[in-house]
Rosetta silent file (secondary structure, phi, psi, omega in degrees, C-alpha in Angstrom):
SEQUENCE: XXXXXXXXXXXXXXXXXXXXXXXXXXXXXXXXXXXXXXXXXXXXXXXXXXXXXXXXXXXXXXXXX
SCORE:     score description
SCORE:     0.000 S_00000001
   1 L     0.000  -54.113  178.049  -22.831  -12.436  -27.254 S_00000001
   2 H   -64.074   -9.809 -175.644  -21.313  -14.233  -24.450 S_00000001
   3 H   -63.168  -39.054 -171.367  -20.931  -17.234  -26.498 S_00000001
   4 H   -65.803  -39.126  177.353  -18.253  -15.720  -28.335 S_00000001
   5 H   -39.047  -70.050 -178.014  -15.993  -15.303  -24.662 S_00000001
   6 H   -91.334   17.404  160.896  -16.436  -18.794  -23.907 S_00000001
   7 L   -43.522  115.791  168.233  -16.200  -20.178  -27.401 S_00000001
   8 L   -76.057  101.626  141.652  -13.164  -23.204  -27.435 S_00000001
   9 L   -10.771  132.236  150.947  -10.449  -22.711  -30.063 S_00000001
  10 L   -87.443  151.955 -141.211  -10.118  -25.367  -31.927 S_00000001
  11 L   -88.315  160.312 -151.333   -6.423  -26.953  -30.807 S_00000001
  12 E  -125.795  133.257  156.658   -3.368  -25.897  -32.882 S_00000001
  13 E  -112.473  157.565  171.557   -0.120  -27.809  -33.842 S_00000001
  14 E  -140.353  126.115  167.371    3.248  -26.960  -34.960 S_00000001
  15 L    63.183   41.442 -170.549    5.138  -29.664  -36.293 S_00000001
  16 L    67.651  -32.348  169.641    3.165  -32.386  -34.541 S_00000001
  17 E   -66.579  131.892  178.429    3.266  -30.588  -31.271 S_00000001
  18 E   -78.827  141.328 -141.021    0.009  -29.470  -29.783 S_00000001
  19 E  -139.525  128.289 -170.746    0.343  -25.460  -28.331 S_00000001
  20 L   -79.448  166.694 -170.672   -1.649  -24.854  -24.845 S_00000001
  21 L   -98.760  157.290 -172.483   -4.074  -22.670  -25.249 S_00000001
  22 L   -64.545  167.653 -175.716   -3.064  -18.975  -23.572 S_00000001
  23 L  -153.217 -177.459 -163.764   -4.278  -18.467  -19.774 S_00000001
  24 L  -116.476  142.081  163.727   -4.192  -15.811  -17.246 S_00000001
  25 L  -102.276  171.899 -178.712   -0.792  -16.240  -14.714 S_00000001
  26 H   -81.219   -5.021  170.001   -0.602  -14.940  -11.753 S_00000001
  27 H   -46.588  -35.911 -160.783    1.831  -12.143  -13.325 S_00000001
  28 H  -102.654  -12.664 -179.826   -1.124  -10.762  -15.079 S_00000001
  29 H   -79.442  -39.417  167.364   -3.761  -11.135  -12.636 S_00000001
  30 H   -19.822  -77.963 -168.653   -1.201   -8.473  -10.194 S_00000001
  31 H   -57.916  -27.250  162.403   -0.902   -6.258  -12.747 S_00000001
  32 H   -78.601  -17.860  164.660   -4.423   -5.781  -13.503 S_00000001
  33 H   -80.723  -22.619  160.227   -5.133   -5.205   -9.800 S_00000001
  34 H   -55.353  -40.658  167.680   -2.235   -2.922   -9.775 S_00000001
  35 H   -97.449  -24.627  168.869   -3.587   -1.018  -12.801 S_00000001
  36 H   -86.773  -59.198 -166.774   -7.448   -1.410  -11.920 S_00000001
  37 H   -39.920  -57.387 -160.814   -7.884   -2.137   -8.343 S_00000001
  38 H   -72.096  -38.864 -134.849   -5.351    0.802   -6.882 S_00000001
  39 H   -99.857  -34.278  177.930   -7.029    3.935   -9.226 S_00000001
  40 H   -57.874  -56.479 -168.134  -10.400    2.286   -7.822 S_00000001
  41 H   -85.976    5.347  153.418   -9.425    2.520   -4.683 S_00000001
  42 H   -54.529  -59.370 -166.663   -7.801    5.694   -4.677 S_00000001
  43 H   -82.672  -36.833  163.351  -10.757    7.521   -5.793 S_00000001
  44 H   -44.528  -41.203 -153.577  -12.922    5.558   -3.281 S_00000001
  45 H   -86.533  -34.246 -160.337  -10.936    6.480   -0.823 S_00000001
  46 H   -84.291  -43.647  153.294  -10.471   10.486   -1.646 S_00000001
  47 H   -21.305  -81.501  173.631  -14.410   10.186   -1.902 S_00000001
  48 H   -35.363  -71.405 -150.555  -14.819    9.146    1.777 S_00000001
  49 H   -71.958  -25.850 -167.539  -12.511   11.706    3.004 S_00000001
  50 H   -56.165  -53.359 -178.682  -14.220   14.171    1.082 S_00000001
  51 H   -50.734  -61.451  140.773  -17.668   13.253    2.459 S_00000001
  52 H     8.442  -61.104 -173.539  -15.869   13.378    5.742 S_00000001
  53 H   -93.351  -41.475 -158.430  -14.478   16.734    5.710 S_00000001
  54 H   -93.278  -14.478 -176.315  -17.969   18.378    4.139 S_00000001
  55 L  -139.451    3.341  164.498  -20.257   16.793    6.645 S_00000001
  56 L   102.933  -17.239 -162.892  -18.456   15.417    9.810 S_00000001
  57 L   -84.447   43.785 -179.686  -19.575   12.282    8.893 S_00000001
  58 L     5.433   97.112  149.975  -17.240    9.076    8.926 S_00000001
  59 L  -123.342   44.278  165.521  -18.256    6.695    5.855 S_00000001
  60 L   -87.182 -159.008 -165.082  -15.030    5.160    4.883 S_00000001
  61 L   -83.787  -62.215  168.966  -13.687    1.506    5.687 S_00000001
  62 L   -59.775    9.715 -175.387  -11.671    3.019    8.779 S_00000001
  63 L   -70.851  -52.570 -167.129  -14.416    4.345   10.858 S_00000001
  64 L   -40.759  -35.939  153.897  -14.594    0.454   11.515 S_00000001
  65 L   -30.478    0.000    0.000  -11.231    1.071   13.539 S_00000001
């Protein structure tokens, strides 16, 4: 299964020119931390306080504070 991930294209021309193969920019890694990271860490966070508020009990990141 993983073979298929890391599986090499073979390379493509147009018109004698050779066409890089696509890559991740740094445009796209943002935006996936923007669309993954923050919802994660939202609900992480609303967690914590929750836990917080029902038993008195610091466990977030900011107890460290």
């Amino acid at each position: 299964m993983w073979k298929k991930f890391f599986k090499r294209h073979p390379v493509q021309t147009v018109m004698g020119h050779r066409i890089p193969e696509p890559r991740y920019t740094g445009m796209a890694v943002l935006w996936a931390m923007i669309y993954l990271g923050l919802p994660v860490l939202a609900v992480g966070t609303l967690i914590d306080a929750l836990i917080q508020l029902a038993t008195g009990v610091c466990t977030g990141l900011w107890c460290y504070f």
